[in-house]
N, C-alpha and C positions, 0 to 999 in steps of 0.2 A: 402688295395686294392683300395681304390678312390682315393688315393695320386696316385697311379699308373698309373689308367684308366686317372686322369686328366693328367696327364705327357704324356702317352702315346700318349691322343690325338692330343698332340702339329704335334707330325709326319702324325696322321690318316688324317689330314685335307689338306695336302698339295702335292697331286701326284706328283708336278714337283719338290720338292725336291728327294720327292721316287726316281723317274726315275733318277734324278741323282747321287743318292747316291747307288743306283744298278749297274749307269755306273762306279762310282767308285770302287764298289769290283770289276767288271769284269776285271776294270783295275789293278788294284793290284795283279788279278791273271794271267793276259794275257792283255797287253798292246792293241798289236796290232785289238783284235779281236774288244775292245771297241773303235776303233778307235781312240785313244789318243796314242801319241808318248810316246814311251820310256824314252825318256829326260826329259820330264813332271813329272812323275811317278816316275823317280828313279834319279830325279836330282842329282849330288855331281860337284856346280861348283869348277873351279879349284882354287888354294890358293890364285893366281892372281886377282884374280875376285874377290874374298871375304874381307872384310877390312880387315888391318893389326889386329892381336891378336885376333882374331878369331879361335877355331880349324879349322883344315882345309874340315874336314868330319864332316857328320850327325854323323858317329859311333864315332867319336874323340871326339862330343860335350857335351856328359853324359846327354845329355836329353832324348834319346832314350834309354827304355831297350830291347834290339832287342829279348829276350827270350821269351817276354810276348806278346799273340796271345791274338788282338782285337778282341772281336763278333766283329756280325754285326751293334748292336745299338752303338759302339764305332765309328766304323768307318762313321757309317750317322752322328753323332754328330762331327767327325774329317773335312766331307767335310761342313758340315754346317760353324765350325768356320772358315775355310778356305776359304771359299767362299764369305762371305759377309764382306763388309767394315765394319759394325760393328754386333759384334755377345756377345749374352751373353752366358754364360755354368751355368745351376741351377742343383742342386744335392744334395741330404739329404748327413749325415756321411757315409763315405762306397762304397762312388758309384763310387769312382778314377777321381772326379775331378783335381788333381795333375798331375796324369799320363798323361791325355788327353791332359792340357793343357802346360806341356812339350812337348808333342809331335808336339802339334801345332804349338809351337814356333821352332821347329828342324824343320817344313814346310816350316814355314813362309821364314827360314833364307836359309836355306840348299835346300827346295824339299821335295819330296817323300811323302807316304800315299795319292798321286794325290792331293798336294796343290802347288800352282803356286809361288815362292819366289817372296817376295816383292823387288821392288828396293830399292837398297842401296842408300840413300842419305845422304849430308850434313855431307863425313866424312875427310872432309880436316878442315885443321885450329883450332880454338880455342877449335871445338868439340871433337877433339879428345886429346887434353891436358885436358879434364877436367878426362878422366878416358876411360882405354881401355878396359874397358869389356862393357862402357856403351853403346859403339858404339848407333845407332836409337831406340834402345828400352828401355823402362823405365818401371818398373814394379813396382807398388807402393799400399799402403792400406792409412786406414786414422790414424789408430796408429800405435805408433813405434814396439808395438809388433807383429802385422798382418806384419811389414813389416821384422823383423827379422823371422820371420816363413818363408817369402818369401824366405831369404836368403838360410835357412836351407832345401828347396827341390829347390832349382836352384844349376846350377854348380859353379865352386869359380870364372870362368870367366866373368858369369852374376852378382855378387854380387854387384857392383858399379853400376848396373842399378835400384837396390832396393833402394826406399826412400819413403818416405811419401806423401802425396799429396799437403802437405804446403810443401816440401821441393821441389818438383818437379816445381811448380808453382813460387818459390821463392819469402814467403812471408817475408817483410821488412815494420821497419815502413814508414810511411808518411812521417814525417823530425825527422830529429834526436832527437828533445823533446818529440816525437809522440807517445802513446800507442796506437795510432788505426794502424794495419796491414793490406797493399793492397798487392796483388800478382805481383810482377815486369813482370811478365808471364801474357799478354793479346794481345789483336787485333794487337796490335801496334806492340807487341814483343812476338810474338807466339813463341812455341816449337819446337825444330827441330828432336824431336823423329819420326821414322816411323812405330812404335808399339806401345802401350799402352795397356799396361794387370794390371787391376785393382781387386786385389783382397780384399774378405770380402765386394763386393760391398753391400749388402743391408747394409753396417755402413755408406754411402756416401748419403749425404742430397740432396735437388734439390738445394740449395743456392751456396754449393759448386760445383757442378755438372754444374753448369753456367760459374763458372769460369773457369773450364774443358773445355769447349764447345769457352768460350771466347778467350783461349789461342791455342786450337787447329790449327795447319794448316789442309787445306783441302784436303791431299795427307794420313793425320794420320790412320791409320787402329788400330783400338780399341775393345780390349775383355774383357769382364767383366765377375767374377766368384763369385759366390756366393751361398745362402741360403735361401730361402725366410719363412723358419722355422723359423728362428735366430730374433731373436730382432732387433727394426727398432732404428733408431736415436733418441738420446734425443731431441735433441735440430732441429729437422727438419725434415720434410715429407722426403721420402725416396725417392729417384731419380729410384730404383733398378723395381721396379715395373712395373715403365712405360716405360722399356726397355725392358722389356721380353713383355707387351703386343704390344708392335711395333716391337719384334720379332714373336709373333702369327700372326702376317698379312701379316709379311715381307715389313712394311712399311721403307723408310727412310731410304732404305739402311743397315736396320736389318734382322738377322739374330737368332735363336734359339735352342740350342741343350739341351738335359732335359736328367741328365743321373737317371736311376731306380734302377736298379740292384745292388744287392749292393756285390761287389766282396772281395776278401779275403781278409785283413790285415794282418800286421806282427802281430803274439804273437796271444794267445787264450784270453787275454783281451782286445783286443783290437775288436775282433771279439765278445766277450761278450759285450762290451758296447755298438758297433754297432746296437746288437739285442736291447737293451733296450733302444736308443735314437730311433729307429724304431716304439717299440712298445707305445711311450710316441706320437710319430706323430701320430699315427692310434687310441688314446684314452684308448689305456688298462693301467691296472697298470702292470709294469713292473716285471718281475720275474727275483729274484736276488742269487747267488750261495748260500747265507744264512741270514738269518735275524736273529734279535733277538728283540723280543718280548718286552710286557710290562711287566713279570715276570723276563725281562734279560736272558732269556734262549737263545743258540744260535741254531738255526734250521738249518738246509740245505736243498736245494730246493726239495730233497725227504721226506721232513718231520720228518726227524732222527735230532737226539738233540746230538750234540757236546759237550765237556766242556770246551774249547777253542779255540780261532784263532789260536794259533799255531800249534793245533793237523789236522786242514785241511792245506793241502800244499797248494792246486791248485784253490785258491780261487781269483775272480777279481772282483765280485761284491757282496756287501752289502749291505744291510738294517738296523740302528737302530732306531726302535721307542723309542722315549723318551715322558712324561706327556704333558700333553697338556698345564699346568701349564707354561707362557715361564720362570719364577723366578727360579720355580723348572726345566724346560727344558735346563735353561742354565747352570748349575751344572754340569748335566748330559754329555751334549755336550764337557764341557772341560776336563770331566773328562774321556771321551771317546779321544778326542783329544791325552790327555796324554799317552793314555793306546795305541792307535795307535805307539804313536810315539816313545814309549817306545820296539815295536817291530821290527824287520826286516825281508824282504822278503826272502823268502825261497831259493829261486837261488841267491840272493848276501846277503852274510852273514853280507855285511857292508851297506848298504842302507836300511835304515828305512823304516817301510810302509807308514808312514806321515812324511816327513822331513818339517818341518815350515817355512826354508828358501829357499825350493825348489819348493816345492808344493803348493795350492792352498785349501782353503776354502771359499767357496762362499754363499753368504746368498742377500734373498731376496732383501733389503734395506741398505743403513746407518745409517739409526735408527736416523738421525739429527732432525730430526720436529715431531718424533712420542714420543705422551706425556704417558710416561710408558709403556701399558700394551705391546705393541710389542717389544719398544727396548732392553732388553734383550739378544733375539735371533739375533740381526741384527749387523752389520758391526763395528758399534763404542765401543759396550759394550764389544763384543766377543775380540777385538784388544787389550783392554785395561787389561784382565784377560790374552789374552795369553800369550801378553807382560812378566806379571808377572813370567807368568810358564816356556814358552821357550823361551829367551831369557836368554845365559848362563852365562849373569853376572845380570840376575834378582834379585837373591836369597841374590846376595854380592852387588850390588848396587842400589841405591834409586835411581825412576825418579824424572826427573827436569821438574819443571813445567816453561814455557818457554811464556814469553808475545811476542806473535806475531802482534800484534796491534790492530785487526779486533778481533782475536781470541787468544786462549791460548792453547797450544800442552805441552801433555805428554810425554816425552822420555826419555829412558835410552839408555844407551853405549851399544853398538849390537843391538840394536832394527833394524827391517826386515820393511822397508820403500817405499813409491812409488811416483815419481814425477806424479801431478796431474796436467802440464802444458808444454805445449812443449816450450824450447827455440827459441830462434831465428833461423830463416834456417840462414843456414851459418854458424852458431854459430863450432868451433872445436867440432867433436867427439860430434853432437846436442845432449842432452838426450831429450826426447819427452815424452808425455805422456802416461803414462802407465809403464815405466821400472822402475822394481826395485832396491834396492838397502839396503846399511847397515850402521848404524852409525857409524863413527871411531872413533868421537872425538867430545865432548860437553864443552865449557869454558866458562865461562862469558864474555862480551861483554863491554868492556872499555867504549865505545861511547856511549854506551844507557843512556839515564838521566833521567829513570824510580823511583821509589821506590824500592831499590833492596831488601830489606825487603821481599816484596810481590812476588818473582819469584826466581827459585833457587830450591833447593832440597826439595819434599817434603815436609818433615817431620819438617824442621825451616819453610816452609809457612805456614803449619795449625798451629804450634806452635805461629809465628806472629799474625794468624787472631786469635785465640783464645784468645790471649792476651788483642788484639783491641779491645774485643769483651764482653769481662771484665771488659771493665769503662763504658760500658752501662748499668744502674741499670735495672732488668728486663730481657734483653736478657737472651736464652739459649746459652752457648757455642754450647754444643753438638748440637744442630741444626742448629749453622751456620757452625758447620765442615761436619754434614751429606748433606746441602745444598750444600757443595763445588765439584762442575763438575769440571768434567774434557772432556766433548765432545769436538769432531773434527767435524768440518764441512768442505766439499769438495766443494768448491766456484770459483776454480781457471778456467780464459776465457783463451782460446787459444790467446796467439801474446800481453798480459801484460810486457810491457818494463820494466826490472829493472835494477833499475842507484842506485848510490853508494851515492844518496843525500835523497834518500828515509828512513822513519823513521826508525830505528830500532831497533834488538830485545834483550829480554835482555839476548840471548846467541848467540851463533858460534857454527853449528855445521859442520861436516865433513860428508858429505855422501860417498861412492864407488857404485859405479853401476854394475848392473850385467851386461855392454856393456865392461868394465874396465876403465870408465871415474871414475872422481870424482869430486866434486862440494864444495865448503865451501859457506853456509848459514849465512849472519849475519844480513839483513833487515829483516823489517817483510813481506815485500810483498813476500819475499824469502821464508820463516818458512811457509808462509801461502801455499807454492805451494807444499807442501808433506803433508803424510799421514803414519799411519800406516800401514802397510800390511800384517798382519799375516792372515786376514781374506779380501776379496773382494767383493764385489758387483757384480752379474753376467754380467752388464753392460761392467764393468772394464776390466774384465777376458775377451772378447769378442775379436777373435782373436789370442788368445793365448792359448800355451798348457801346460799339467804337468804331469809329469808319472804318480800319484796320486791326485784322487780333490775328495773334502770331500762339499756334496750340503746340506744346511740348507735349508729343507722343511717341515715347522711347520707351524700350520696353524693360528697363531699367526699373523702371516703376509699375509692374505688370501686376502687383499686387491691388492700384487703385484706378487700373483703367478697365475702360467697360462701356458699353453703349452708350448708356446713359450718358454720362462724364462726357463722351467725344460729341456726342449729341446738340448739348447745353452748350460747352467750348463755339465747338464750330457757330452757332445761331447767337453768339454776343458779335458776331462782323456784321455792318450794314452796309462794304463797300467791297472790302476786298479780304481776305480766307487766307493765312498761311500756315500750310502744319512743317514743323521740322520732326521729323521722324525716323525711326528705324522701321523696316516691312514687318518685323515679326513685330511690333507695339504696335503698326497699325490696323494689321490683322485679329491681335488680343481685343484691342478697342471694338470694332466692327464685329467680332461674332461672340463675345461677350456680354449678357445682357443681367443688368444689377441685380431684378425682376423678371423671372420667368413669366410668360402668357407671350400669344401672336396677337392675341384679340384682347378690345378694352373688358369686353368682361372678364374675360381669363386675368387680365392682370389687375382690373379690381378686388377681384376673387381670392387672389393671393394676398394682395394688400391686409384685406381682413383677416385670410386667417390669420398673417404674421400679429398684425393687432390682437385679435383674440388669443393668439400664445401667449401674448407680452401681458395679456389681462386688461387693456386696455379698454374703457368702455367711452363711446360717444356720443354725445346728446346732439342731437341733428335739429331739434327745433326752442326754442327760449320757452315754449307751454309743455315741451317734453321734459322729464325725470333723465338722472343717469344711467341708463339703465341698455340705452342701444347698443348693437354692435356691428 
């Protein structure tokens, strides 16, 4: 209820939106009586008028569902983003930010819902060979998977407007030796888009948000969609903040629409997680269709005890406590893992409840820098057990333990993989970071002039170092073999140049991506830009969806859980929700908030000043100075 009142009050404070957001339904109901033209209202201009490869109607363009009846908090948030040159749209899961801002763009281009079309510009010449759907608008995230999300609720016409924000910018090196990456896209060589819809913005830093601002022209009309629940940036103060508090003033040419309500979903799990990412914003612990206990019993949310998942059909959300122990907690978790995946959903007799190459598991950390007692439960230990179990040439073939240069990676044949670095824009078919993928193929590597002894299969390495390890009078074997790691670390900078003169590793491997690229790996700078992926970091996951995500909330790692984190976790499911947990983690999760404030102002409010400690200054508009804060 204070998530509410603070939302609501964004509208309470501002009459001359009111008055015009009244004039807009009146217009929607009766043109004439609100004084506004017809034409305005229910624009459809003619084919002539509109670029080439455009549909020709608002109803031809599949962003409008004309069945679906706006309230009225829809349509004030409709002339909001309509109205002002730049507008942000904020909304918990649930609230039909998608829908809205489809529709906004059916305004922008088309008319109607009383928004004025923007002009068409800059569509002769070179712009329009680059791709006909991208015509003026560009719609972009900061990873690749926010931006295939983009794809998957735009129509197939808009798809070539979807890219990234390095792609859109068109980062390239400095000279052809160069590892440092500038944007070809600035003052000099501005954008020629006349839209910019930026979604997943709280993932977008103030550092890159400059460069936005640098390459814009001053004609750009720009919307930003976002969460201000969801996790901020690693690596930089969050630009998102200080756009909605210069939409609370309506300073700069901003604008703010705050949706609340949180409207129906497709499927009754999707409407169940809704309630539970709801109730993790407002501090309660979550109430789940069944849990099961520290006895293993499974309960149902009436308190009646089942004796199996299979015996409940219509189930979508879970709970398993496991020991608080993480050595003994991670046992448990794979061995729940297995027992998932060993199942299938009840309506498709052929899709698993956890499929491991489709689905998602997300855990607090990668477990890289934590000295025992956590990593267990965390991203690099869990990868390396699941590996083992699903992966379905585990069981018949041994991983190779693979010298990457910096580092050393474990993989087998089928292993469920993820680029942890984006290519070069421009690059064919870019893969970016964040998409996944599969191994196809592992060989050794002719060129490496390593000790090939030491890397290779398993079972001949420890046999090697045991060996080695045998003319040392004194040494234990067995504890230089229980010493031998196998951690990954996730290291990889955005815009890292790799050239074919670069050291390399002492295998080749074959990736397929789930875009239908594929990549062959033989450097190390290469080996070092993947990762395992059977399990994720909710960092990672950010942006992206899965029919089924399975959240590690142990309190084991009580140092990285917190609202937010279980917030963002929980709303990457579109079907079905399972948290494995201990009560005191899920407790820590739920009344721990990253970000003090109840209300969105309150926690824009703090946002700033953490920015203004940091000395951080923001330029909110491409005709403003650096100078805002």
């Amino acid at each position: 209820m204070e998530n509410q009142r603070g939302l609501a009050g964004v509208t309470s404070r501002d009459q001359h939106d009111k008055r015009k957001t009244a004039a807009s339904v009146k217009a929607l109901e009766n043109p004439k009586r609100a004084g506004m033209s017809a034409s305005l209202v229910q624009h459809e201009p003619s084919a002539g008028i509109l670029p080439p490869g455009l549909p020709p109607t608002r109803e031809e363009s599949g962003l409008v569902d004309l069945s679906m009846q706006l309230d009225e908090s829809q349509l004030e948030s409709l002339s909001r983003l309509g109205s002002y040159r730049y507008a942000s749209l904020i909304g918990a899961a649930g609230t039909g930010k998608t829908t809205l801002v489809k529709r906004v763009i059916a305004g922008l281009i088309y008319g109607g819902d009383g928004i004025e079309p923007i002009p068409i510009r800059n569509m002769g010449g070179n712009h329009l060979s680059e791709g006909i759907g991208r015509l003026n608008i560009a719609s972009v995230a900061f990873t690749g998977k926010a931006t295939q999300n983009m794809k998957n609720m735009l129509p197939k016409w808009l798809h070539p407007s979807c890219r990234t924000i390095h792609s859109l910018l068109e980062f390239a090196p400095e000279s052809p030796d160069s590892k440092i990456f500038k944007p070809r896209r600035n003052a000099e060589n501005p954008l020629n888009e006349d839209l910019l819809v930026i979604d997943e913005a709280s993932m977008v830093g103030i550092n890159l948000w400059h460069l936005i601002m640098d390459a814009a022209p001053s004609h750009m009309r720009i919307i930003l969609i976002g969460d201000l629940n969801q996790l901020v940036p690693v690596a930089d103060q969050p630009m998102f903040p200080h756009a909605l508090a210069a939409g609370l003033t309506h300073e700069h040419g901003w604008g703010l629409a705050a949706l609340t309500k949180v409207h129906r979903q497709k499927g009754d799990g999707a409407n169940k997680i809704v309630g539970i990412a709801h109730a993790i914003l407002q501090g309660r612990r979550p109430t789940f269709d069944m849990e099961v206990n520290h006895e293993g019993k499974l309960i149902d949310s009436k308190g009646k005890v089942n004796p199996d998942l299979q015996v409940v059909k219509d189930w979508h959300t879970l709970n398993i406590q496991v020991p608080d122990n993480p050595q003994l907690a991670q046992g448990y978790i794979i061995a729940w893992l297995k027992n998932l995946s060993d199942r299938f959903i009840p309506e498709n007799p052929t899709r698993r409840l956890l499929d491991p190459y489709l689905d998602f598991v997300l855990t607090p950390g990668n477990g890289a820098n934590e000295e025992g007692y956590a990593s267990p439960i965390q991203q690099i230990a869990l990868n390396h057990r699941m590996s083992e179990i699903f992966n379905p040439d585990g069981a018949k073939s041994e991983p190779y333990l693979i010298d990457a240069g910096r580092e050393e990676r474990l993989y087998r044949l089928g292993d469920r993989v993820m680029a942890t670095k984006n290519e070069a824009p421009g690059t064919k078919g870019q893969v970016t970071n964040g998409t996944l993928g599969v191994i196809t193929k592992i060989v050794e590597n002719g060129r490496w002039q390593g000790d090939r002894a030491r890397f290779g299969k398993r079972s001949d390495v420890l046999a090697h170092r045991q060996a080695q390890m045998a003319l040392f009078e004194g040494e234990s074997i067995d504890d230089e073999a229980a010493k031998f790691t196998l951690d990954l670390v996730n290291i990889g900078n955005i815009g890292d140049v790799k050239v074919s003169t670069e050291r390399q590793a002492s295998h080749i491997i074959d990736i397929e991506y789930e875009t239908g690229e594929t990549r062959t790996y033989a450097t190390a700078a290469e080996m070092c830009n993947t990762q395992l992926a059977y399990a994720l970091t909710t960092h990672k996951s950010q942006g992206s969806q899965a029919d089924t995500v399975v959240v590690i909330a142990h309190s084991a790692a009580k140092a990285q859980l917190n609202r937010e984190w279980l917030y963002t976790a929980a709303t990457r499911a579109s079907r079905r929700l399972i948290f494995i947990s201990t009560e005191y983690g899920l407790r820590i999760a739920v009344g721990r908030q990253q970000l003090s404030g109840a209300t969105l102002e309150a926690k824009v409010q703090r946002y700033k000043s953490l920015s203004t400690k940091a000395g951080q200054l923001v330029r909110l508009s491409p005709d403003l100075p650096l100078r805002e804060r």
